[in-house]
C-alpha positions in Angstrom: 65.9 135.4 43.9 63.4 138.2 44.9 59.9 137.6 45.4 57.0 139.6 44.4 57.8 142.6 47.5 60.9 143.5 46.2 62.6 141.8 48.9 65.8 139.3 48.5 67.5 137.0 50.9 69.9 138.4 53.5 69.1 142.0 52.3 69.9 142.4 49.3 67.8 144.4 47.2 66.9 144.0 43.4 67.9 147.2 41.4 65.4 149.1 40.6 64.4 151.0 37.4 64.5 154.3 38.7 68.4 153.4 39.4 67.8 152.8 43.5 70.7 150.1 44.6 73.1 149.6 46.8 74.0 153.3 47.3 70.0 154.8 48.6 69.7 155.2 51.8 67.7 152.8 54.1 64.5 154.1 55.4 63.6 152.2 58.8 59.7 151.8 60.3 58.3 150.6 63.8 55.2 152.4 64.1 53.2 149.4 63.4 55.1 146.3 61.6 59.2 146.8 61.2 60.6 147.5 58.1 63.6 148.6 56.2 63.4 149.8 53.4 66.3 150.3 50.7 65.0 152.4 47.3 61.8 150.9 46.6 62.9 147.0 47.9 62.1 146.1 51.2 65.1 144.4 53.1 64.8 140.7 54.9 65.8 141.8 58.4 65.9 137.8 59.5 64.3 135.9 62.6 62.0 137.0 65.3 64.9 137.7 67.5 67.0 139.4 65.0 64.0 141.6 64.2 63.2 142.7 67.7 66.7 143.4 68.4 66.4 146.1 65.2 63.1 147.2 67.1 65.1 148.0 70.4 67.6 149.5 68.1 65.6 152.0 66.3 63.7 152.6 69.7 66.9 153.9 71.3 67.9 156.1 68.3 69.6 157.9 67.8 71.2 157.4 71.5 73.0 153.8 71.9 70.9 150.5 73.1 73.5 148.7 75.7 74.0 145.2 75.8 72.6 144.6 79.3 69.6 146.2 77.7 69.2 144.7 74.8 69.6 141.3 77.0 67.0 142.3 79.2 64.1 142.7 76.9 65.1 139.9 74.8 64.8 137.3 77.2 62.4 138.7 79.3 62.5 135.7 81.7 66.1 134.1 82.1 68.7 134.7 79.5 70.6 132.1 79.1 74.9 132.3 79.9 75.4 132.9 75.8 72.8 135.4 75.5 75.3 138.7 74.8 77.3 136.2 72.1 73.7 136.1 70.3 73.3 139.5 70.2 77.0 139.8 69.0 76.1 137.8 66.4 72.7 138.8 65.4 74.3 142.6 64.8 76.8 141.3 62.6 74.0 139.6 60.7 72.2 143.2 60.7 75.3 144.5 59.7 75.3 142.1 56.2 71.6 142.7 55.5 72.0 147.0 55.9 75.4 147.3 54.0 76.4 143.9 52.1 79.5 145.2 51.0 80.7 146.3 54.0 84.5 144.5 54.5 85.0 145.6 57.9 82.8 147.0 61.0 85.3 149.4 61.5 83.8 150.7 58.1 80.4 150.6 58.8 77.6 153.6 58.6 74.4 152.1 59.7 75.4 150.0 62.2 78.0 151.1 65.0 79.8 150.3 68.3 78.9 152.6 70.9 80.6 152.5 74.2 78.2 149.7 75.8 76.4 148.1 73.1 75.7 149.4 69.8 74.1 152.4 67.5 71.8 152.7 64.4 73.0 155.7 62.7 69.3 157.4 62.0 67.6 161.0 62.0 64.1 162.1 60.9 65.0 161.4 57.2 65.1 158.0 58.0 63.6 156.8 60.9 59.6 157.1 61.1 59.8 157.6 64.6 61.8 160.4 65.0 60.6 161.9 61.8 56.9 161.5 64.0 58.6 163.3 67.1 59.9 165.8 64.8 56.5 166.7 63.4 55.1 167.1 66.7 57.5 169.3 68.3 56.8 171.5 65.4 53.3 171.2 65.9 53.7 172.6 69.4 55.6 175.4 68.5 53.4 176.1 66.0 50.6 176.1 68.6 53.3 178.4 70.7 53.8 180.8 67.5 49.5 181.0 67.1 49.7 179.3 64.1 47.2 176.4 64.6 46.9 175.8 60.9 50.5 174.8 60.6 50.7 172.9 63.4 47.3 170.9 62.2 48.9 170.1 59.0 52.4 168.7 61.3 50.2 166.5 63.6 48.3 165.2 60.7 51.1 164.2 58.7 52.9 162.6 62.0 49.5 160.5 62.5 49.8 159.0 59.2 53.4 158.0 59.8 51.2 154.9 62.2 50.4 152.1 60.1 48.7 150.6 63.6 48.7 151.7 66.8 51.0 148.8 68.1 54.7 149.8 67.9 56.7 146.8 66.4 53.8 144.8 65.8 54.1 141.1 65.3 57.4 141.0 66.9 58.4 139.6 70.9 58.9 142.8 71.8 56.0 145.0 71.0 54.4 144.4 74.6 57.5 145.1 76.3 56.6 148.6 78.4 59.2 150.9 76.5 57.4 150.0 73.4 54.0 150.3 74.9 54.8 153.9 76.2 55.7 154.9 72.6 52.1 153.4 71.6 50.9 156.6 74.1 52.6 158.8 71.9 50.2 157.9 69.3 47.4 158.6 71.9 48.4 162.1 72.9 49.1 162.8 69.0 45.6 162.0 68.4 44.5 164.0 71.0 46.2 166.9 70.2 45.5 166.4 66.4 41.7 166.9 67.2 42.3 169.8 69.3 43.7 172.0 66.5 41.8 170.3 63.1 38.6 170.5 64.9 39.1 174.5 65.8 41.3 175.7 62.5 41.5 173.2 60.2 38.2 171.0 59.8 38.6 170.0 56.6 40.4 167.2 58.5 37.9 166.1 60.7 37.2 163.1 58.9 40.9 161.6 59.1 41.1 162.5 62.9 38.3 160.9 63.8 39.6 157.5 62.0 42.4 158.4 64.1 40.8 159.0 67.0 38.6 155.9 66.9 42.0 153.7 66.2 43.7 155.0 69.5 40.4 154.2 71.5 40.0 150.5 70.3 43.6 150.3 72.3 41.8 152.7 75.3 38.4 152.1 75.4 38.6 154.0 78.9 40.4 157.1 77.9 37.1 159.7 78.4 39.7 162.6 76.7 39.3 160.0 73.9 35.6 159.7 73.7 35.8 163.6 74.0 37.3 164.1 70.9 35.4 161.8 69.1 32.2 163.6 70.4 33.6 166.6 68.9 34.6 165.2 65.3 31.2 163.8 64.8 29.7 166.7 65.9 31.9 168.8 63.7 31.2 166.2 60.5 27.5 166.6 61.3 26.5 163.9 63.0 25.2 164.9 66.2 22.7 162.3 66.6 26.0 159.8 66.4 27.8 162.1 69.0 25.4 161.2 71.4 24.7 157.9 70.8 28.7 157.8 71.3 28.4 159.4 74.5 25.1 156.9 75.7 27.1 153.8 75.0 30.3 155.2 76.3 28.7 156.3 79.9 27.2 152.6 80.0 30.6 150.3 79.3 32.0 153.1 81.7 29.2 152.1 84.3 29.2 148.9 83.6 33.0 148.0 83.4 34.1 150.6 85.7 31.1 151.6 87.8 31.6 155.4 87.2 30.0 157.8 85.8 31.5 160.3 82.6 34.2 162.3 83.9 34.1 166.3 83.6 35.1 166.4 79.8 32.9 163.8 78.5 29.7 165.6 80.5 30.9 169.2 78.7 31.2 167.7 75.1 27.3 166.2 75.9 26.0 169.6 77.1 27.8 171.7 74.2 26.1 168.9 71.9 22.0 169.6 73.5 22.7 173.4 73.5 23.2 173.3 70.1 20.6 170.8 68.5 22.0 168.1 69.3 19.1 166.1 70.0 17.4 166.0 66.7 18.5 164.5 63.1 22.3 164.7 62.0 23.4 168.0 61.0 20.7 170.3 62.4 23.0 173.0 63.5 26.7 172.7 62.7 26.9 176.5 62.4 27.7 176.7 65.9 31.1 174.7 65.8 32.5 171.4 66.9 32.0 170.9 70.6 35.0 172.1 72.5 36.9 169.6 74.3 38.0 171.0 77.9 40.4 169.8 79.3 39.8 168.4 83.1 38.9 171.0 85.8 42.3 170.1 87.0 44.4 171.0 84.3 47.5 173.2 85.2 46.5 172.9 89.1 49.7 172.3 91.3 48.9 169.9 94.3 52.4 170.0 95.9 54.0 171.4 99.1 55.3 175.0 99.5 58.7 175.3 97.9 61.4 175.4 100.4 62.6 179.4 100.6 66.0 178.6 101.5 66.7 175.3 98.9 70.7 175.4 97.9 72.9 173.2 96.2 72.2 170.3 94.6 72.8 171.7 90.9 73.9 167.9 89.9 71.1 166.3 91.6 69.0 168.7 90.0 70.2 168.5 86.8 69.9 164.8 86.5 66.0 165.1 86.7 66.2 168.4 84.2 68.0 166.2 81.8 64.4 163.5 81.7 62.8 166.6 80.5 64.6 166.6 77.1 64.9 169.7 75.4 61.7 172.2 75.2 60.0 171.7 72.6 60.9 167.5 72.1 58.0 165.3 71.2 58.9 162.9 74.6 61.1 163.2 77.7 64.3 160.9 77.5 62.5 159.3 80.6 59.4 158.7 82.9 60.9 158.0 86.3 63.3 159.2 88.3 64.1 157.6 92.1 66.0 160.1 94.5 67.1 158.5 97.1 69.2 158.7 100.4 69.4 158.2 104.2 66.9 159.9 106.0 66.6 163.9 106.4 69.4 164.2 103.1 66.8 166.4 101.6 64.7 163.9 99.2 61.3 165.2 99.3 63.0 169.3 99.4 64.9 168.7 96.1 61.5 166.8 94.3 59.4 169.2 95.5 62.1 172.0 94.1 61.8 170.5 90.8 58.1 170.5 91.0 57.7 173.8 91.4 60.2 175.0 89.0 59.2 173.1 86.1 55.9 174.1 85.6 55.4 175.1 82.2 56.8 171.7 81.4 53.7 170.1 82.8 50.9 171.5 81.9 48.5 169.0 83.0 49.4 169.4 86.6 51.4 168.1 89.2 50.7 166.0 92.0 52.4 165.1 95.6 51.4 161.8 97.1 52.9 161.2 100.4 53.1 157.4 100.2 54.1 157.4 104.4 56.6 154.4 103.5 58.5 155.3 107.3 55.9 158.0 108.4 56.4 158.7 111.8 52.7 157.5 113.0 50.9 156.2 109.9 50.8 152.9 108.6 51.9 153.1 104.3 49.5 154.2 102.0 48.2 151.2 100.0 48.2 150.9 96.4 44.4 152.0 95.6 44.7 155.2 98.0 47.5 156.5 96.4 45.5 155.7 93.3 42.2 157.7 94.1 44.1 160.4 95.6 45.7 161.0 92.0 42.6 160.6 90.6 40.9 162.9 93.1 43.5 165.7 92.6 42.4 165.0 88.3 39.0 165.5 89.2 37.9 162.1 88.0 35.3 160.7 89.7 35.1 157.0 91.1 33.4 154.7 92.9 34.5 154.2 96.5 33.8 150.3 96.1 35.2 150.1 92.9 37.1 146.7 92.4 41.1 146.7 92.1 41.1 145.5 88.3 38.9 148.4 87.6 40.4 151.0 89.3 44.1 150.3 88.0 42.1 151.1 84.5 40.6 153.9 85.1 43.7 155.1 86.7 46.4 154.7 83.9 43.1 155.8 81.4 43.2 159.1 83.1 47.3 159.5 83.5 46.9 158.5 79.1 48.6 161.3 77.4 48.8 163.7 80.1 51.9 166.1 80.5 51.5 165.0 84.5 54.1 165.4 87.0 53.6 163.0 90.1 56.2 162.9 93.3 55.5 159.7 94.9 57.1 160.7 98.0 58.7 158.3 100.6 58.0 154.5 98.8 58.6 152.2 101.5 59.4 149.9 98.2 59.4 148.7 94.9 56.3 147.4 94.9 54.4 150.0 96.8 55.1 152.2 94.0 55.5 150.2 90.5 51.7 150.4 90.1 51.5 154.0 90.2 54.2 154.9 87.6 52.7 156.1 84.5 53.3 154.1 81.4 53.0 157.4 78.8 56.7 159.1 77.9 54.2 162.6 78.0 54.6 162.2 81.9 57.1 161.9 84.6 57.3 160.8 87.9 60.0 161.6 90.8 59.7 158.9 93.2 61.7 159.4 96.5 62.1 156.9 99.2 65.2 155.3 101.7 65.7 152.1 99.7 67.5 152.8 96.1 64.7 150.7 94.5 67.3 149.6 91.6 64.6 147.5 90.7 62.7 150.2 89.0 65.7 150.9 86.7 65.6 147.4 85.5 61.9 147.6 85.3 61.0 151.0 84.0 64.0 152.4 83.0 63.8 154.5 86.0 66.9 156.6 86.3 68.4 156.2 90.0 70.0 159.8 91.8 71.2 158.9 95.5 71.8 162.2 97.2 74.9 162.7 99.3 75.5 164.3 102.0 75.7 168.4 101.4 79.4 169.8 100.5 81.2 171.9 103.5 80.6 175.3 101.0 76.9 173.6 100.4 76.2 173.5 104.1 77.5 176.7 104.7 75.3 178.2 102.1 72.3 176.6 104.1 73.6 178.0 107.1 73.8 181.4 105.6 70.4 181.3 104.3 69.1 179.8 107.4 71.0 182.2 110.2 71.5 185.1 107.8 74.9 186.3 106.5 75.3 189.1 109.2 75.1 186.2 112.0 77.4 183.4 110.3 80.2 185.9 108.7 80.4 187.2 112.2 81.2 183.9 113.6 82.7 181.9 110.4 84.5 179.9 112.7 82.0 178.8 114.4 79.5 178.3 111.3 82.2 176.4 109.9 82.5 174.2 112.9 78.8 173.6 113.0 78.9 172.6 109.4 81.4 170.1 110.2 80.2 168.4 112.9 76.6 168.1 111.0 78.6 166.7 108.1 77.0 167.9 105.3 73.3 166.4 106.6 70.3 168.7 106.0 68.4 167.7 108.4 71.0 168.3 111.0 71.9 171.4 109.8 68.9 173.0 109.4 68.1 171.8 113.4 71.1 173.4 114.7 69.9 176.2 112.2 67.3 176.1 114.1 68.4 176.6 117.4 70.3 179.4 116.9 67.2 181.0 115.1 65.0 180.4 118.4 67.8 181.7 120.6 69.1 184.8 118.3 70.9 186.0 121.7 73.0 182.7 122.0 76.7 183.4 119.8 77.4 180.6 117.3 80.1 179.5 119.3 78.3 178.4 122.1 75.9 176.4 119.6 79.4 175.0 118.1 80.8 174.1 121.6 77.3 172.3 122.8 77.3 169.9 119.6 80.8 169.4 120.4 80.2 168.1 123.9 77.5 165.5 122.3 79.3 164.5 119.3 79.1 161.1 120.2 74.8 161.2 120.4 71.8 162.1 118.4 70.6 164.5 121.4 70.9 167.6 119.4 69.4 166.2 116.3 66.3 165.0 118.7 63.1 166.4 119.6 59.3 166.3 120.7 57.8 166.1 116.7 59.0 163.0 115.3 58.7 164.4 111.6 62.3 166.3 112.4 63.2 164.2 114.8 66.7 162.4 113.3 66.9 159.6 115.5 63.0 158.2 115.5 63.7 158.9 111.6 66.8 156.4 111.8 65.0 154.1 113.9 62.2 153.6 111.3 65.0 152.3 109.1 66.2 150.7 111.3 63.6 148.3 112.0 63.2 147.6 108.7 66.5 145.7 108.3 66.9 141.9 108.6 68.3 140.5 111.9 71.4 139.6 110.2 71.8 143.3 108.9 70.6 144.9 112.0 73.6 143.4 113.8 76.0 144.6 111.0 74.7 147.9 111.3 75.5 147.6 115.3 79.5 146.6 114.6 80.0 149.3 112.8 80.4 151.8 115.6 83.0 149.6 116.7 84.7 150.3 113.3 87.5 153.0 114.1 86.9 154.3 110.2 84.5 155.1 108.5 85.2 152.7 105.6 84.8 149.0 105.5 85.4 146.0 103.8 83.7 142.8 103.3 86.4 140.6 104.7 86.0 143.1 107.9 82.6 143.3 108.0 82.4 139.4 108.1 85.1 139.1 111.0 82.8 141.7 113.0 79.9 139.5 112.8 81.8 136.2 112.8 79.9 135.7 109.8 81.2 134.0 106.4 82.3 136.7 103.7 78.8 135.6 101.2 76.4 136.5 103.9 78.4 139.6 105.4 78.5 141.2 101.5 74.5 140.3 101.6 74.1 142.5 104.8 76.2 145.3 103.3 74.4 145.1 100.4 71.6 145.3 102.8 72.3 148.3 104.4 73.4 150.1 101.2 69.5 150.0 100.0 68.2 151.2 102.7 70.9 154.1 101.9 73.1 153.4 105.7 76.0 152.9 104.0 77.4 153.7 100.6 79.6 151.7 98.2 82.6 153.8 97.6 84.3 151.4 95.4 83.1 147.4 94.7 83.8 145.8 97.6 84.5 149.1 99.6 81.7 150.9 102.0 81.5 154.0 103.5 79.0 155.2 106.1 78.3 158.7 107.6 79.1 160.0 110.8 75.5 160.3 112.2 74.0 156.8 111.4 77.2 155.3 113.2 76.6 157.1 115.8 72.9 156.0 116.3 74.4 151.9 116.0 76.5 153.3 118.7 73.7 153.9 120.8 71.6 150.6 119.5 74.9 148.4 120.1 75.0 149.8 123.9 71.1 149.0 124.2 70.8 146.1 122.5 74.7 144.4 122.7 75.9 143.2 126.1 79.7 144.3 127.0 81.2 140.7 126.4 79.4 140.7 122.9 81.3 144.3 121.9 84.2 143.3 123.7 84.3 140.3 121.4 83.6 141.6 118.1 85.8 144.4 118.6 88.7 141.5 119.5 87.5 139.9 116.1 88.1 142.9 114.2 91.8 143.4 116.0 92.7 140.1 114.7 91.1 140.4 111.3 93.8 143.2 110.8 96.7 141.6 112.6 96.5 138.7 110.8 95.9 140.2 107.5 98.4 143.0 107.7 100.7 139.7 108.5 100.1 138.3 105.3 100.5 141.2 103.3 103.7 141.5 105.1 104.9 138.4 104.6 104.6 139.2 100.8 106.0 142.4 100.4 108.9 142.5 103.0 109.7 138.9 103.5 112.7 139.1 105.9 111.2 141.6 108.1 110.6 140.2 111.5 106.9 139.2 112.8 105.6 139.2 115.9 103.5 135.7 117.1 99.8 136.4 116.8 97.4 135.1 119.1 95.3 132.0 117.5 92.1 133.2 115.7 88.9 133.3 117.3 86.1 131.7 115.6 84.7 133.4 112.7 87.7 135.9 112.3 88.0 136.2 108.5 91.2 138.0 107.4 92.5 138.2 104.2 94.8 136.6 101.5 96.3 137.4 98.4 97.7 135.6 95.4 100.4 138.2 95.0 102.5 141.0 96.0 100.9 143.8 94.4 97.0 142.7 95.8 99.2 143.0 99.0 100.4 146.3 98.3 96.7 147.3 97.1 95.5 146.3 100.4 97.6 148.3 102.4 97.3 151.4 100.8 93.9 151.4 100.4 93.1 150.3 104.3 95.8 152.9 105.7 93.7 155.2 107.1 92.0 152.3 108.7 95.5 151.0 109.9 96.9 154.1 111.7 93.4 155.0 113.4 93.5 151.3 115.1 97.5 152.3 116.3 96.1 155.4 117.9 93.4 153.5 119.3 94.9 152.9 123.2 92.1 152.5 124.8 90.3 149.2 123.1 93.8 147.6 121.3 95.4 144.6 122.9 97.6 145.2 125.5 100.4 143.6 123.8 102.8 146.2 122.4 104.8 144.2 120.0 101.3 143.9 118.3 100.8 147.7 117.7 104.4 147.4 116.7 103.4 145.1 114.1 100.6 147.3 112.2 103.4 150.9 113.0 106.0 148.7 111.1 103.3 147.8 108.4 102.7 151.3 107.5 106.3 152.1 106.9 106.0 148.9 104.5 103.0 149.8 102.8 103.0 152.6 99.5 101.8 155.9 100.7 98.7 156.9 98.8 99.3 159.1 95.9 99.0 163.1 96.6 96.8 165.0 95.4 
């Protein structure tokens, strides 16, 4: 049975006269209610659930929607343990409602496995929202080309794709943000719409300003909004209207907000009295529409100097190119990116990089905030500062005492549909910089901080890039661009020995850089034998201005760590590699393996140590040797001594067991009993046994060379020598 739509249960569609079945293709909508639509008959997707999950679907297309994703927005609160089954099974009930027939997935060409999740198989023929994006990346090169008669005919036809300006209306997950940010799309389409109709093509006026006053029932604060709609009743002949428009909208702005009209909103009102607008509807329409400016900020670049000697990171830098999309795409892929890293790795050099050198993707501006989450001597700038310093560098005026509430509004008003790039440099947090992130796909920002701030990609989609330290042909190139080539290819022994021992860290480098710079007389070698000498310090990285200073930069990390974590971070120069384990971590600390694997997690936000592999850490030279100094301020001897004896026994005991599996007659040594909270390892089986020893060899043969701090015992060295000849060498190269 069918009922009076055209539409039939699970799917199928009723044949009809023109000869559409089975075989037409399915047309899918989101911008407004969801639909699919085979011929003329409109397909029963199912329930709620079902149809948001075909939301999220034609939302990620034509790119895959993962599972962990799709779980995510789904059950926005707590999905429950069968949650991914669900989905499982509400695609295979898409599946039968978009091809009926189908007798196996493997088949199928709608609906598709991708490598984490799945795939709706969609272009602009038959998607409304990529046939929308479509249209307005021709509009803009239309616009490019100086055809603005083309490109008002694109937008017009891409507004009228919108059946409401809610993007899967009706279903759970229309006020999810990545639905809401294509809802802005819609905005900035209007706004660009009225920007060519009104100058080349105002015939259309009528239909952009129905538009126009459709987008603004959703942003009733948007003034580039009201700006436009000035202008189309200006350009329709009703001045009188314009300004009555432009009374009422300064009065919910001062009442609501407690501003008063922005820039653009006083220009349309001034172009509107200079030419009649005072007097009855259509006195003068001779002169034109009133233009609609954009804000005296438009274009301006509040950033930093670029850095003149920037190398490397081409994969870092890439990574951020790619949330660009292609020129000429109606939307970036993405609105946030995090860089993040230990201190001095170069976080604020690369975003600032990127700032600079993608201007013409942004023409709206771009804006560096110095959130001062670890600044040296200022306390982290609050929410509502970094707010009206945005808005300052916009040239939007507020109210000092404006309240929270309305100063959050007028602050995502004004980021509405702007191409916008803001760096929102050094976030102490998640928090400290969730509110500022704009909501609209036309902007981006690059947030940088210390802490990884994972919680952004969960919450905004925000694509994490931890920076590494600097390749040895990466620091070299740094070096050479510091010192010059005629100083370091003179001495490339020496440059290569510098580059070494400041292991691939920027900030390092570009202070023994720096050195040689201010003493041009001194030969690199001397510079390479006085870092030498105080490998085991921060002195050469230290210095009277605590912006460059390495160790007061590590300390401000530092003392943001949890007591627990602060101690782990202290054991670790007692470590004799650089990689380390949760079973050793926990014998370090005398601490159970659960809380030891919560420090290192710990420490791996705030970007001191690395996860090579899960379970697996790595951390580099320079932080360890700042615990080293800590653990000698803040550790007395017989606390070292112990640790260090935990540590011993954690590998004895554990290179006993593996042992014991792998090479059962071979003779053992008696270990000493355990001291308390020494955790070493088991395994179930010979080849975990194996695993272990291979992987922990380097680890292994730097504690036999370790004379000075091993037991005194020698049949217990013996012991870990005669493990190594047990244990499977690594594979070569």
């Amino acid at each position: 049975m069918s009922d009076r739509h055209g539409r039939t249960d699970e799917g199928q569609t009723r044949k009809g006269e023109d000869g559409d079945g089975m075989d037409a293709a399915v047309r899918y909508s989101i911008l407004g209610t969801v639909r699919a639509v085979r011929g003329e008959a409109e397909l029963t997707v199912g329930p709620p659930k079902r149809l948001a999950l075909l939301s999220l679907l034609l939302l990620r297309a034509p790119g895959p929607l993962t599972l962990s994703e799709a779980v995510d927005v789904l059950w926005e609160d707590d999905p429950p343990p069968s949650a991914v089954n669900v989905v499982h099974r509400h695609i295979g009930a898409l599946r039968r409602v978009l091809e009926p027939g189908l007798s196996s997935r493997a088949e199928a060409t709608h609906l598709v496995r991708a490598a984490d999740g799945y795939r709706l198989l969609v272009d602009a023929s038959t998607s409304d929202l990529l046939r929308f994006r479509e249209l307005r990346a021709q509009a803009r090169l239309a616009v490019r080309a100086k055809d603005p008669v083309r490109a008002a005919r694109c937008l017009v036809e891409a507004l009228r794709l919108w059946r409401g300006p809610v993007v899967a209306a009706g279903t759970p997950v229309s006020g999810h943000p990545a639905f809401v940010s294509v809802g802005h799309e819609f905005v900035a389409a209007a706004k660009e719409a009225a920007d060519v109709v009104l100058t080349s093509a105002p015939e259309g006026a009528e239909e952009v300003l129905a538009v126009l006053r459709t987008a603004v029932d959703c942003h009733p604060f948007d003034e580039a909004l009201h700006s436009r709609i000035i202008a189309a009743l200006a350009a329709t002949g009703r001045q009188a209207d314009a300004l009555r428009h432009f009374e009422t909208v300064r009065t919910v702005l001062a009442e609501e907000l407690g501003v008063e009209p922005g820039p653009g909103l006083r220009a349309a009102q001034q172009h509107l009295l200079q030419h009649g607008g005072g007097g009855g509807g259509g006195d003068d329409v001779s002169a034109g529409p009133a233009p609609v400016p954009r804000e005296q900020c438009a274009g301006a670049a509040h950033l930093p100097a670029d850095s003149t000697v920037f190398t490397g990171r081409q994969a870092e830098f890439a990574q951020l190119e790619q949330l660009l999309g292609p020129v000429g795409a109606g939307r970036p892929p993405g609105t946030t990116a995090v860089l993040c890293g230990m201190p001095g790795i170069g976080k604020t050099t690369l975003a600032v990089h990127f700032a600079h050198r993608s201007a013409d993707r942004f023409p709206d501006g771009r804006i560096h905030v110095d959130l001062q989450g670890h600044h040296p001597t200022r306390e982290p700038l609050d929410t509502q500062q970094a707010m009206r310093s945005v808005l300052d560098a916009l040239g939007v005026p507020h109210d000092r005492h404006t309240s929270d509430g309305a100063l959050t509004a007028l602050y995502r008003a004004a980021l509405a549909g702007r191409r916008l790039l803001l760096i929102l440099d050094d976030a102490r947090d998640c928090e400290h910089v969730r509110p500022l992130l704009p909501t609209a796909p036309a902007g981006l920002a690059v947030v940088t901080s210390r802490r990884r701030l994972e919680g952004l990609a969960v919450t905004h989609n925000a694509r994490v890039v931890p920076l590494p330290p600097m390749s040895r042909a990466g620091s070299l190139r740094l070096l050479d661009r510091r010192l010059g080539t005629h100083r370091t290819r003179a001495e490339p022994g020496a440059a290569q020995r510098i580059a070494d021992l400041c292991a691939g860290h920027p900030l390092a480098l570009t202070l023994a850089a720096a050195r040689a710079q201010t003493n041009p007389h001194f030969p690199l070698t001397a510079l390479a034998a006085h870092l030498t000498a105080q490998a085991g310090t921060l002195a050469p990285y230290t210095g009277p201005d605590p912006h460059t200073d390495l160790r007061h930069a590590l300390d401000r990390t530092y003392r943001a760590l949890s007591p627990g974590a602060a101690v782990l971070f202290r054991r670790l120069s007692l470590h004799p590699a650089p990689d380390i384990t949760v079973h050793t971590a926990a014998s370090l600390t005398a601490a159970d393996p659960r809380t030891a694997h919560r420090h290192l997690t710990e420490l791996t936000d705030h970007s001191l140590l690395t996860e090579t592999t899960p379970g697996h850490y790595a951390a580099h030279p320079l932080p360890v040797t700042y615990a080293a100094e800590l653990a000698r301020a803040h550790d007395t001897s017989a606390e070292r001594s112990e640790a260090h004896t935990r540590m011993w026994q954690h590998y004895l005991h554990t290179v006993e067991a593996a042992v014991a599996l792998l090479a059962p007659r071979h003779g053992s040594v008696a270990l000493p009993p355990l001291l308390p909270g020494v955790r070493p390892q088991r395994f179930p089986g010979r080849a975990e046994a194996a695993a272990w020893l291979a992987a922990e060899r380097a680890v292994l043969l730097a504690l036999v060379r370790d004379t000075g701090r091993g037991p005194r015992d020698e049949s217990l060295r013996k012991q870990l020598t005669e493990a190594l000849e047990v244990s499977p060498h690594p594979p070569g190269p």
